[in-house]
N, C-alpha and C positions, 0 to 999 in steps of 0.2 A: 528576503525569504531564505531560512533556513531547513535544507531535508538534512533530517538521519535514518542512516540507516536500519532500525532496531535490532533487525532479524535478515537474512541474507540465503536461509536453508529452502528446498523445494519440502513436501510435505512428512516424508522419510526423518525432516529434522537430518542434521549434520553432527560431527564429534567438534565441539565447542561452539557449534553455531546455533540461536535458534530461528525457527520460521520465519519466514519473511513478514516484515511490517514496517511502516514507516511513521515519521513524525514531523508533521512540516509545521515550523514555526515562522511568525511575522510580526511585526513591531503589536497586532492587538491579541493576542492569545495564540496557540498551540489546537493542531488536527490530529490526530492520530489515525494511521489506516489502517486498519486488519487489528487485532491483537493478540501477538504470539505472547509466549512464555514469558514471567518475571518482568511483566511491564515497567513494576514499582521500584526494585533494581534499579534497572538500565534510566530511568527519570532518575533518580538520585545520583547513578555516576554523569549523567547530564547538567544535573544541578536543575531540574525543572521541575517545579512542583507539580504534583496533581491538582491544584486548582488551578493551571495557566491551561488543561488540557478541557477545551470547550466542547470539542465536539467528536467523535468518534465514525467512522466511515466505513463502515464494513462493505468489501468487495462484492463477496459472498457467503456463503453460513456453511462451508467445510471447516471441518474443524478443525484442522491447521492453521486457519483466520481470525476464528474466532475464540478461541479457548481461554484466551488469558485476560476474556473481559471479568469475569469473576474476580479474580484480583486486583483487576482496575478500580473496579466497584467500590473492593473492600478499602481499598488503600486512599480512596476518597473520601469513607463514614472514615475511616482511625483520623482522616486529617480534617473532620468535622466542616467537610464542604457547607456550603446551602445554594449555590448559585446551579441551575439546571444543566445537565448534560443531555446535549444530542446527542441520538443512538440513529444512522441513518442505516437503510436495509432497503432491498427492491421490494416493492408492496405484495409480492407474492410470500414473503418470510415474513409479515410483520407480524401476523399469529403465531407462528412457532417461536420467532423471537420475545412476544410479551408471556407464552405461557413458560419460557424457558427462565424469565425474569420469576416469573410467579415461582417457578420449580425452585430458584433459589433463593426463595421467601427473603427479597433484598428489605420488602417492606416491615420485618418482622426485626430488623436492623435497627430502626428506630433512622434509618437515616433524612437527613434534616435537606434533601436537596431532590427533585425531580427528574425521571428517567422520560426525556421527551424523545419517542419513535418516532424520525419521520422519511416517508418514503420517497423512494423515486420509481420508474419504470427504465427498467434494465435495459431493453429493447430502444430507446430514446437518450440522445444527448441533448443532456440539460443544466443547468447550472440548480446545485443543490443549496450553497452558502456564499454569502461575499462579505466583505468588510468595503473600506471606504478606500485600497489600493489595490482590493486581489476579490479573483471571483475564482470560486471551485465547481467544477463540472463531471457528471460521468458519462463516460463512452459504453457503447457497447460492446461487452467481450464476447470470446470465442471459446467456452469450453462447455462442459458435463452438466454444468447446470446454469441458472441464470446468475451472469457474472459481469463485471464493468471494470473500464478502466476510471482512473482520477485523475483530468486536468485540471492544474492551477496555472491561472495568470496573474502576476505579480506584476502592476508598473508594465512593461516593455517584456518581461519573460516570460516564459512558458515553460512548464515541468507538466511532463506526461508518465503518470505511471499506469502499465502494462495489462498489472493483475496477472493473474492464470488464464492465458488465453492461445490458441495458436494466431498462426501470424494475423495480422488484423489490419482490413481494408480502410477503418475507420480512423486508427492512429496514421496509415499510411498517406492520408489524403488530407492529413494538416498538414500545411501551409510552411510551417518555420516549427524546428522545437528545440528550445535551449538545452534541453535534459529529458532524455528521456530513460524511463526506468524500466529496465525489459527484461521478463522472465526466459531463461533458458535454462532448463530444466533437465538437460541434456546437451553435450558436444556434435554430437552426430546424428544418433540413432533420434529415429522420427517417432512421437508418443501422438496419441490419439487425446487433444486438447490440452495438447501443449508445444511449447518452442525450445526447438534447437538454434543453437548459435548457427550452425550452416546456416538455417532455414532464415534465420531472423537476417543475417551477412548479404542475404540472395533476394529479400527481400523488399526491403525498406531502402528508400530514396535517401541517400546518401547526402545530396546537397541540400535537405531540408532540415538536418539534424545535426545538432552542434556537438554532443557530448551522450555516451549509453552507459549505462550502470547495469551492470548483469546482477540481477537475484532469483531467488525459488533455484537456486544451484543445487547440481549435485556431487556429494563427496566423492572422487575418484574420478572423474570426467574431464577429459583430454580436453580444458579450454585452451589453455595455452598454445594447446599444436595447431589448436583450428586459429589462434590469432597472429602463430608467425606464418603461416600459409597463404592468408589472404591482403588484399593490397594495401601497404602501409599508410594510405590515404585515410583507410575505413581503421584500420586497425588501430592508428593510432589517434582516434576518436571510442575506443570502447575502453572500459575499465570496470576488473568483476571487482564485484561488489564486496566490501568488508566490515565486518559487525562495527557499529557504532561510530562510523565515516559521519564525516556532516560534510553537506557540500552547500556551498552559499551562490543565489543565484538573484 
């Protein structure tokens, strides 16, 4: 299982970064979670077509997550898909998400492949997708509106991604995590539905977590001072995050 990183920026967007999003690849197809800016880009400096991307995983429908499905779309009709794409969403978005498909009259495209919505409930962890080595799940998040994190298990590993959430009872009381991908959105200063690297450092169980990837960053935010300050045990298990990393797990 391969993550990248696509996007590493909190919603402000960053000077060369954009929003946060990722893209987990496995030996049967590609996930992609959220979809910031210039999807179809960042897949060609990947080398990954848009027809290896099965399925799509929206967090939540702020539009910093979701904006850059529109060109995902489009960049699937120019490459004359026909095999289905999932569009997954918490069952409280799935009308604004099919009237937002209508608004961008995908069907008047003529395209030759179907836009299959399917839901989960936000409030509930559940497993959404699996193949025949890996199962994907969402947690319940912590922020403004109805939001979830995305575990995959791979084989033996586990990759937990955060979302937009403050700190989170639910990621805190797994077991073991190979990777976990945690929003800090701030170095210090405490925001209302979201995570500070203090807050996440003061946190989270330390001997249950192997490895943290900081994204939803903000440009000009004293990460570094908060990571030579605290115990080089933790510290040097954290690593902020950089556009178009892959890390293989």
């Amino acid at each position: 299982m391969e993550i990248t990183l696509m996007g590493t920026a909190s919603a402000a967007s960053g000077a060369g970064r954009d929003n946060t999003y990722l893209l987990i690849r496995n030996e049967e197809d590609c996930t992609m979670v959220d979809v910031g800016g210039n999807p179809l880009g960042k897949l060609k400096q990947l080398q990954v077509s848009t027809h290896q991307v099965k399925r799509v995983v929206f967090t939540h429908l702020h539009i910093d997550h979701i904006y850059g499905l529109p060109s995902l779309l489009w960049g699937m009709w120019l490459d004359h898909r026909t095999e289905p794409l999932y569009v997954y969403c918490d069952e409280g978005g799935r009308e604004w998400l099919k009237q937002w498909l209508e608004h961008l009259q995908v069907t008047e495209w003529a395209i030759r492949f179907e836009i299959r919505i399917k839901t989960y409930i936000w409030k509930q962890q559940s497993t959404i997708a699996e193949g025949s080595e890996w199962t994907m799940s969402v947690l319940p998040g912590r922020h403004s509106v109805p939001s979830v994190g995305v575990m995959m298990i791979h084989e033996d590993k586990v990759l937990v991604y955060s979302s937009d959430t403050m700190i989170n009872p639910c990621i805190k009381g797994l077991p073991a995590i190979d990777l976990l991908i945690h929003e800090a959105t701030t170095a210090r200063k405490e925001l209302e539905s979201h995570t500070s690297l203090e807050q996440l450092v003061s946190y989270y169980n330390w001997a249950a977590v192997d490895r943290v990837t900081l994204v939803h960053t903000t440009d000009g935010e004293p990460y570094t001072d908060i990571l030579e300050q605290i115990p080089e045990e933790i510290s040097r298990k954290i690593t902020l995050g950089q556009e178009l990393t892959t890390v293989t797990l």
